[in-house]
C-alpha positions as CSV (number, residue, x, y, z in Angstrom):
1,X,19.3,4.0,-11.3
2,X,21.1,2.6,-14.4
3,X,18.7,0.4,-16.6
4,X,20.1,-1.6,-19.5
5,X,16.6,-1.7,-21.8
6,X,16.2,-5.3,-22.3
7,X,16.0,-7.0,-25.8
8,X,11.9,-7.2,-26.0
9,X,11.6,-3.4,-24.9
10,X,14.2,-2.4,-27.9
11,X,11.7,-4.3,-29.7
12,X,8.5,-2.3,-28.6
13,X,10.0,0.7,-29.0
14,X,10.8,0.0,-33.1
15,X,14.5,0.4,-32.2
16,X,15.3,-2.0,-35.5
17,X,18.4,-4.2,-34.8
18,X,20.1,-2.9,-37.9
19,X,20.3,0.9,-36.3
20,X,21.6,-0.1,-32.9
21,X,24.3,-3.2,-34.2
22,X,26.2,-3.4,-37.1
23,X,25.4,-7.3,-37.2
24,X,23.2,-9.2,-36.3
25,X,22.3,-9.2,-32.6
26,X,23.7,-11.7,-29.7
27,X,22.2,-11.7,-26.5
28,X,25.2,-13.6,-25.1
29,X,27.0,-10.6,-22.9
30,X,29.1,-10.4,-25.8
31,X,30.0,-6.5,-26.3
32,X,30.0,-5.6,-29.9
33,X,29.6,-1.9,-30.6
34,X,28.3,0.9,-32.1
35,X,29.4,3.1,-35.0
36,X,28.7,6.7,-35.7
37,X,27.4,6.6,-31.9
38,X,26.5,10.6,-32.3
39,X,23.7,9.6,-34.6
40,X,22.4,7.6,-31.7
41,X,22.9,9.7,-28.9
42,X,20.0,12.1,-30.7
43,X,17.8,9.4,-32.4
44,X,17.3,7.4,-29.2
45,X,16.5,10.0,-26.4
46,X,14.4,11.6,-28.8
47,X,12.3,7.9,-29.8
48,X,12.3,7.0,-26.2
49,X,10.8,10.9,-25.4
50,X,8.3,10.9,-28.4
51,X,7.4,6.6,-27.8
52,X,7.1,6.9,-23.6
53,X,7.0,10.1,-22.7
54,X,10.4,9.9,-20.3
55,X,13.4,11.7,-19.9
56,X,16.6,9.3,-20.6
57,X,20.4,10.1,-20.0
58,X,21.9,8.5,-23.3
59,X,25.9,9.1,-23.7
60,X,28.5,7.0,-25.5
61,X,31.0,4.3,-23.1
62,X,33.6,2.5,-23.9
63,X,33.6,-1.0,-22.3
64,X,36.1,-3.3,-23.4
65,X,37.5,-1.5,-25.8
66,X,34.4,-0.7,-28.2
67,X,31.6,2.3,-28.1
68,X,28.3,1.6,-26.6
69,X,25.6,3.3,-26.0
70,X,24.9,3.7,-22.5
71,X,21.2,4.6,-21.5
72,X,20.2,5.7,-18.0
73,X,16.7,5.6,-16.7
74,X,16.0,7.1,-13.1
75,X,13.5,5.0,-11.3
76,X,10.1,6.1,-10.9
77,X,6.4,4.8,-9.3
78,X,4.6,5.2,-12.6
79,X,3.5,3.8,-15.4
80,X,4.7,4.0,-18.8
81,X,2.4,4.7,-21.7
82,X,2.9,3.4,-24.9
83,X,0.6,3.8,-27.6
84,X,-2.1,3.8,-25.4
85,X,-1.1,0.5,-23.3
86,X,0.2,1.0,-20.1
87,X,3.3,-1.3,-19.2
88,X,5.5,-1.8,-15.5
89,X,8.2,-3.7,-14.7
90,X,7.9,-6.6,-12.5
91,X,11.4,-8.3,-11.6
92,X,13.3,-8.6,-14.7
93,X,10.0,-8.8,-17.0
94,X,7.5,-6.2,-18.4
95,X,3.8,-6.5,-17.9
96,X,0.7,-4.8,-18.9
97,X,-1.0,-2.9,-16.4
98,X,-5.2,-3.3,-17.2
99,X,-8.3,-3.3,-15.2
100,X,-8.7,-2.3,-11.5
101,X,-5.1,-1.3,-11.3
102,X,-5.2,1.2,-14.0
103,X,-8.1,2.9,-13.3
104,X,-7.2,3.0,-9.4
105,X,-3.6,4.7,-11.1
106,X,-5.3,7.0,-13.2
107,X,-7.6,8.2,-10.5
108,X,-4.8,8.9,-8.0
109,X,-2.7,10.7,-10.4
110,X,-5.8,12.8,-11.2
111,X,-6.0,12.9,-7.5
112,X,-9.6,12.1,-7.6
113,X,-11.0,10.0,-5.1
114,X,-12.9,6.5,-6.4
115,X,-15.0,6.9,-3.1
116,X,-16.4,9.9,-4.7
117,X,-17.7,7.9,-7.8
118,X,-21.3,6.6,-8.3
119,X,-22.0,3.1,-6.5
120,X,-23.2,0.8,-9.3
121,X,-26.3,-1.1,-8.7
122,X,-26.5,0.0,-5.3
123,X,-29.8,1.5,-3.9
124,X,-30.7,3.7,-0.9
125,X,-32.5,0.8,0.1
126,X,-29.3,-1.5,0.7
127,X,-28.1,0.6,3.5
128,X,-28.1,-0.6,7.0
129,X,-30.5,1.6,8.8
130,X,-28.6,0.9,11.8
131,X,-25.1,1.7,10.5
132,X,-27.4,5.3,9.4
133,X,-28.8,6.0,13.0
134,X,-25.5,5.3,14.9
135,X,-23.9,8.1,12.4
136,X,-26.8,10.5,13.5
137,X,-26.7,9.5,16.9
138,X,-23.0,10.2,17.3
139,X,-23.0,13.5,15.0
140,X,-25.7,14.8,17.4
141,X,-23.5,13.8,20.6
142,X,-20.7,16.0,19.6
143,X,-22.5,18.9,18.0
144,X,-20.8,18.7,14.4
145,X,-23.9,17.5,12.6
146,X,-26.9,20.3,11.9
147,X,-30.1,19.5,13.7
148,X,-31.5,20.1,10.0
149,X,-29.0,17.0,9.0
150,X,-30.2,14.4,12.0
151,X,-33.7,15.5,11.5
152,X,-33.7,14.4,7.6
153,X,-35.0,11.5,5.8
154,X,-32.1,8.9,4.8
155,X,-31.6,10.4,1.1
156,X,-31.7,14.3,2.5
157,X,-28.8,13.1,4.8
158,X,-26.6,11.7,2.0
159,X,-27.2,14.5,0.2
160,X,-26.0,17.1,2.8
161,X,-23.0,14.9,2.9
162,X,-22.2,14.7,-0.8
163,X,-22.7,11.4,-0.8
164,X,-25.9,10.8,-3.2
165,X,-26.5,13.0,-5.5
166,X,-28.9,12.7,-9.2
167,X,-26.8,9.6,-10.5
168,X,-28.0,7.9,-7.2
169,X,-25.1,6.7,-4.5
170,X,-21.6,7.4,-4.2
171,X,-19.2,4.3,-3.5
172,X,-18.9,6.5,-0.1
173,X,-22.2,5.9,0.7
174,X,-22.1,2.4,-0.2
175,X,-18.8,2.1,2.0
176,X,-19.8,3.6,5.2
177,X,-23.6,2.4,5.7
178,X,-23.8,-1.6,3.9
179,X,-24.2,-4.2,6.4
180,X,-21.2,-6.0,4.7
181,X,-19.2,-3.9,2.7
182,X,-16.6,-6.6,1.6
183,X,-18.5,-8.9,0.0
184,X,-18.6,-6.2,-2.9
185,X,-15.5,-4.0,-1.8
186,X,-12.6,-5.9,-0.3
187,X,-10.5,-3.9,0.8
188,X,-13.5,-2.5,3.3
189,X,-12.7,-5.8,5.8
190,X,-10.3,-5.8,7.9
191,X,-8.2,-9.2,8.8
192,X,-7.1,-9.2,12.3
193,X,-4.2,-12.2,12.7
194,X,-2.0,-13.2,15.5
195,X,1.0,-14.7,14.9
196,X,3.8,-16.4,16.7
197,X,7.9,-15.2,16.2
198,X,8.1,-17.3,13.1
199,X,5.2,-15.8,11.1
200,X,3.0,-18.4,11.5
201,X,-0.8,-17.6,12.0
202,X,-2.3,-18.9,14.9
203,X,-5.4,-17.6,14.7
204,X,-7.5,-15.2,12.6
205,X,-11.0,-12.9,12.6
206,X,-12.7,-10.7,9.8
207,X,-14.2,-7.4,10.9
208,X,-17.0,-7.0,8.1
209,X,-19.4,-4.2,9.6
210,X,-20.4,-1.2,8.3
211,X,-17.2,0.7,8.0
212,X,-19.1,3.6,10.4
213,X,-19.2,1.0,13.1
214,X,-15.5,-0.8,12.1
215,X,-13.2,1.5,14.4
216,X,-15.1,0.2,17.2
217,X,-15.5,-3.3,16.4
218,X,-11.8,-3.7,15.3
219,X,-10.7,-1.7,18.8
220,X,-13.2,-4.1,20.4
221,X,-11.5,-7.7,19.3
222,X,-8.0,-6.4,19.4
223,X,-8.4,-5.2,22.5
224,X,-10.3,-8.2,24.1
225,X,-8.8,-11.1,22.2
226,X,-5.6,-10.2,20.9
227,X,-3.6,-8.1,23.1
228,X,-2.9,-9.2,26.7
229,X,-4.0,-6.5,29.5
230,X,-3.1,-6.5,32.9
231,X,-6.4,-5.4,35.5
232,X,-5.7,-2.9,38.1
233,X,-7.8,-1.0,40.8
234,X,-8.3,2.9,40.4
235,X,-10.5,4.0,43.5
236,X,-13.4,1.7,43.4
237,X,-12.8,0.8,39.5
238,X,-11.2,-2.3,37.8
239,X,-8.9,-1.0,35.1
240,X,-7.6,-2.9,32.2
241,X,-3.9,-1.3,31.1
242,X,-2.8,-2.5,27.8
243,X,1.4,-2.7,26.9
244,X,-0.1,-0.2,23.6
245,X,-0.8,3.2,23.7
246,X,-4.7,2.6,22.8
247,X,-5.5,6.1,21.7
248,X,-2.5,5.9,19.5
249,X,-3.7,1.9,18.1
250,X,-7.0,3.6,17.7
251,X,-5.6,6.5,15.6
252,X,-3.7,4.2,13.3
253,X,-7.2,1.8,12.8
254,X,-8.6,5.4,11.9
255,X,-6.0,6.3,9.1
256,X,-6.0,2.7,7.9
257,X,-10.3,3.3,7.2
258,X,-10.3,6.8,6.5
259,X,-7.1,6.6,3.8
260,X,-7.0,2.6,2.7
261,X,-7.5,2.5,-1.4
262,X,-10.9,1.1,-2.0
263,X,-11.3,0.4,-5.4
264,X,-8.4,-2.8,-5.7
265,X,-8.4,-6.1,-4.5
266,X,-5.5,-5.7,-1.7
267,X,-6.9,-6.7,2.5
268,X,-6.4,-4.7,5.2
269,X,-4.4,-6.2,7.6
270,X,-4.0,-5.6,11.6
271,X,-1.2,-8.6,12.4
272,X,-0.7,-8.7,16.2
273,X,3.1,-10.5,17.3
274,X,4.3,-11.3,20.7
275,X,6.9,-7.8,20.6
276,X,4.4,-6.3,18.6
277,X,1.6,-4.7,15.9
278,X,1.6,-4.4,12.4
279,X,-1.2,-2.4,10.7
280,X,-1.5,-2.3,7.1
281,X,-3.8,-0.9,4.6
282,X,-3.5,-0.7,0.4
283,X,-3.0,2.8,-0.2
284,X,0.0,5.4,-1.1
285,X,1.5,8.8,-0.4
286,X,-0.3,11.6,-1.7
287,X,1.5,12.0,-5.3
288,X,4.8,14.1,-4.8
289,X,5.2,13.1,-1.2
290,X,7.9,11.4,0.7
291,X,7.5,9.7,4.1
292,X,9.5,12.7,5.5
293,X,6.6,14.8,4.3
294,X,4.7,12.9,6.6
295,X,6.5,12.6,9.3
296,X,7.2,16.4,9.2
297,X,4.5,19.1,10.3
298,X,2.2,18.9,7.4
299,X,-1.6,19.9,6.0
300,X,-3.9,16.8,6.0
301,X,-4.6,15.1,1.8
302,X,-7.5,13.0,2.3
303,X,-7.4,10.1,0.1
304,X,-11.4,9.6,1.0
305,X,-12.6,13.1,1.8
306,X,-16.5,12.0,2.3
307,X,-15.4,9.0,4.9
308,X,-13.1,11.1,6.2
309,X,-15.6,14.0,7.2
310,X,-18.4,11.6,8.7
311,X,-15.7,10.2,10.7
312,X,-14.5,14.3,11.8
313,X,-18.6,14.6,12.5
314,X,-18.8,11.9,14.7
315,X,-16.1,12.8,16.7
316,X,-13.6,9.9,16.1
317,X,-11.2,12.5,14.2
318,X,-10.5,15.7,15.9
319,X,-8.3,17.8,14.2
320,X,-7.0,16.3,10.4
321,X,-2.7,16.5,9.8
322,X,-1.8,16.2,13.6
323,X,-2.4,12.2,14.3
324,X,0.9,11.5,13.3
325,X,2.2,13.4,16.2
326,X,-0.2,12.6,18.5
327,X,0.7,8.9,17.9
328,X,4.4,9.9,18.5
329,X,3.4,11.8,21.9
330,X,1.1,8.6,23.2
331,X,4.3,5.9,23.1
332,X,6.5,8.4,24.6
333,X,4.1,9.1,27.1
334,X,4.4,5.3,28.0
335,X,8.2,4.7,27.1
336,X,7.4,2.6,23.8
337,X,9.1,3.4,21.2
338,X,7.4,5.4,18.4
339,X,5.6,3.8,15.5
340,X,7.6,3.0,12.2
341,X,6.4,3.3,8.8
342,X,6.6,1.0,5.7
343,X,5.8,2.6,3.1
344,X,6.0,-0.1,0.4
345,X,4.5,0.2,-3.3
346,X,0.6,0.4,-3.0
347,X,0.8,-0.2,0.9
348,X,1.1,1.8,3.8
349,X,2.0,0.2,7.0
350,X,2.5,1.2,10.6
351,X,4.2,-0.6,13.3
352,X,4.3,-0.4,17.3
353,X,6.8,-2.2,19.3
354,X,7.2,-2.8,22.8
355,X,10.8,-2.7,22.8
356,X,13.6,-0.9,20.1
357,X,14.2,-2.8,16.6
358,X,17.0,-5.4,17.3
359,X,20.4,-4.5,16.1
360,X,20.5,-7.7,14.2
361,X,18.1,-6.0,11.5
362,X,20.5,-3.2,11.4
363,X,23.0,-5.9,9.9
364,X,21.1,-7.6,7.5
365,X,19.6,-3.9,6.3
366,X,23.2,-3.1,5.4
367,X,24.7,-6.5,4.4
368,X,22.2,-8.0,2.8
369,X,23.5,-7.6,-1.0
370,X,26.3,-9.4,0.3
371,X,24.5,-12.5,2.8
372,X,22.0,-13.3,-0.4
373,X,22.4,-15.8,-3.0
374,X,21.5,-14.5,-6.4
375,X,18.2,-15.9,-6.3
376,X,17.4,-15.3,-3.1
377,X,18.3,-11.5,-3.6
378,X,16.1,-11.7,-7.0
379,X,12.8,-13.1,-5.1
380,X,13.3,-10.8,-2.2
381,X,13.2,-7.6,-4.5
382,X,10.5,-8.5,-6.1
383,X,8.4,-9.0,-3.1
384,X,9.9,-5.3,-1.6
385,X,8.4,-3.9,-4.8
386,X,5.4,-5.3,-3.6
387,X,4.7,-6.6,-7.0
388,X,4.1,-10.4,-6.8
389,X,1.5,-12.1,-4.1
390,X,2.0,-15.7,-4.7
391,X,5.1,-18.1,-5.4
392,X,3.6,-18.0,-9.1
393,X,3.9,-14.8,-9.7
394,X,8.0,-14.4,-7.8
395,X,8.4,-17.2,-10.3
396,X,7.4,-15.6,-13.6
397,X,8.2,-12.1,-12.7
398,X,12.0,-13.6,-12.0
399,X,11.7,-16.9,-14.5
400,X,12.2,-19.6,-12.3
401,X,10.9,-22.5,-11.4
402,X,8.1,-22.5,-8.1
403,X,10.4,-25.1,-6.6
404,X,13.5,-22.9,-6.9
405,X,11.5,-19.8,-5.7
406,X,9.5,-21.9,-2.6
407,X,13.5,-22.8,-1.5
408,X,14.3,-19.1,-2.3
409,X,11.3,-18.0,0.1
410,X,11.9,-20.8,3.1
411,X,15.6,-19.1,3.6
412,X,14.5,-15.3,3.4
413,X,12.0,-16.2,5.9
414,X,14.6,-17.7,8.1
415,X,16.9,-14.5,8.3
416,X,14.0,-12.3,8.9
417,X,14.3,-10.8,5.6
418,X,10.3,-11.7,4.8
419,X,7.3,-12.4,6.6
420,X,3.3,-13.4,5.6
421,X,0.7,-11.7,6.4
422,X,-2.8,-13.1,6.1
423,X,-3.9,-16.5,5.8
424,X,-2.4,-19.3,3.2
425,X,-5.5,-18.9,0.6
426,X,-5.7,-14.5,0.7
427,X,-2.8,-13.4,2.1
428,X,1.0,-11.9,0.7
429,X,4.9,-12.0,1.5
430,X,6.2,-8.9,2.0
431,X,9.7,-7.4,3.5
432,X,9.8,-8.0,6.8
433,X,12.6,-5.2,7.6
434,X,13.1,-1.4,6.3
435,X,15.7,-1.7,4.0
């Protein structure tokens, strides 16, 4: 991707005006040249190597007549380091990237899990015995958990697990056995939201259990309030048969808790529409991998190893790296179509459909540079960089007004372009179709 470096960049970098202009700089559009553009060509890629740590294509152009330099940055999902402050680009500004959202960056890049990280101020003494006995009792039921294990004293347990060790609990710990683990980590909820063909909510629950109990408890109110089954007899049985492949609903509920990013401040979302279900969790693809990596046969990367294991000793995982395909087997087995992926910037999100995509998508994926205004085409990038929540931040990330953007938002949302997810107060826009 081509990317002219904006004015204030040139600026951070120490580019001085006098070595890229031979006057004083204009930023009208105005084309006004370079002279002795071989000096250039060396002292830029070299300043932006040495300054940011990047590799830049930098070659001279003619464009109207007069040499420029032309600089071309491919796109990447990172971060760029300068002088020890991290910056990203959100719509046409650049913003420093602190707190939470570094340290969540860092950790992924050094693929280390934050789960694995001492709980602070959290005691043994916090956990919910109950959450701890239903673990036992179901490790016992399918054999994977040692007699020696179930037969220990809480701290003993979470030691065997790896999750306590001398600094006291892990944030695994913490995770899987607190009564209410989002009051302190948010992301450990989960939202569950039906809404009508327009995207509005009509009504909304938060599962906020012990995330050892939450499969079962979010499984529990989809199942019974959300999604419409049909009773049927089977000998001398009453049978409920759901439009959803459940095993396959439950497997997605299980990679949205086992692989959901922990540390930030993003919700977990299960959004439930009359053609179908959207599940969506903060997280990303292990570094280096593409979504054909995981749709393809693959080994399992466990963003959360120690949740992920309690859940493999309790039975609700069975083999790691083959629930993709088993989701894929489940909605053929019942002529669905199979479940589609969003992988969106610090999301991950999988949707099941009772009937194909319409076609009507298909032409607004491949007209839409042409069926937006400018603005409208501005605000909706921004949101499919899922880097801006609320109308404030589309507007300053794009420098326009909240009025302009709100219009902006009203029309994407009427050509299916956008959607909401989450209520008014906590929720976020995001793209509503694969582009």
């Amino acid at each position: 991707m081509e990317s002219k470096i904006p004015q204030h960049t040139l600026r951070i970098l120490q580019f001085e005006q006098r070595r890229l202009y031979d006057h004083r700089h204009r930023d009208n559009n105005e084309v006004i040249g370079v002279k002795d553009p071989q000096n250039y060509l060396k002292l830029i890629p070299d300043d932006i190597r040495n300054k940011l740590d990047i590799k830049a294509s930098v070659e001279a152009a003619v464009i109207e007549g007069k040499t420029c330099i032309k600089i071309t940055v491919e796109k990447g999902d990172f971060y760029i380091d300068l002088d020890g402050v991290f910056y990203k680009r959100v719509g046409n500004t650049t913003q420093k990237v602190k707190g939470k959202e570094l340290e969540s960056w860092i950790l992924s890049n050094m693929r280390v899990s934050w789960t694995d990280l001492p709980a602070e101020s959290i005691g043994i003494k916090r956990l919910s015995q109950g959450a701890i006995d239903f673990f036992v009792k179901k490790g016992q039921a399918t054999g994977r958990m040692s007699s020696a294990a179930a037969e220990s004293d809480n701290e003993s347990l979470l030691k065997n697990y790896g999750m306590m060790d001398d600094r006291g609990l892990l944030n695994s710990a913490a995770i899987l056995f607190l009564e209410e683990p989002g009051k302190i980590f948010t992301p450990a909820s989960v939202n569950i939201g039906e809404y009508s063909d327009d995207g509005r909510l009509l009504r909304l629950d938060s599962i906020d259990c012990s995330v050892i109990m939450q499969p079962d408890r979010v499984m529990d109110k989809l199942l019974n309030k959300y999604i419409k089954g049909t009773d049927d007899i089977v000998g001398l049985m009453r049978v409920t048969k759901y439009p959803y492949p459940e095993k396959a609903l439950r497997e997605a509920v299980m990679n949205c808790i086992c692989h959901r990013d922990y540390f930030g401040a993003e919700l977990t979302y299960v959004c439930v529409y009359p053609d179908r279900i959207e599940i969506s969790n903060p997280g990303r693809l292990p570094v280096g991998w593409t979504e054909k990596d995981l749709l393809g046969a693959h080994k399992s990367v466990l963003a959360n190893p120690k949740i992920a294991n309690a859940f493999f000793d309790i039975g609700y995982i069975e083999r790691f790296g083959s629930g993709i395909k088993m989701m894929q087997d489940e909605c053929k087995a019942m002529n669905v179509p199979e479940p589609e992926y969003n992988i969106e910037k610090g999301r991950v999100e999988i949707i099941f459909r009772l009937t194909e995509k319409k076609n009507k998508d298909l032409s607004k994926k491949l007209d839409i540079e042409n069926d937006l205004t400018a603005t409208e085409l501005k605000v909706y990038k921004v949101i499919a960089e899922g880097n801006a929540i609320t109308r404030m931040e589309i507007s300053e990330a794009i420098g326009m007004s909240d009025t302009i953007v709100k219009r902006a938002i009203s029309s994407l949302i009427e050509k299916g372009l956008i959607k909401r997810i989450g209520s008014d107060k906590s929720g976020k826009w995001v793209r509503a179709i694969q582009l």
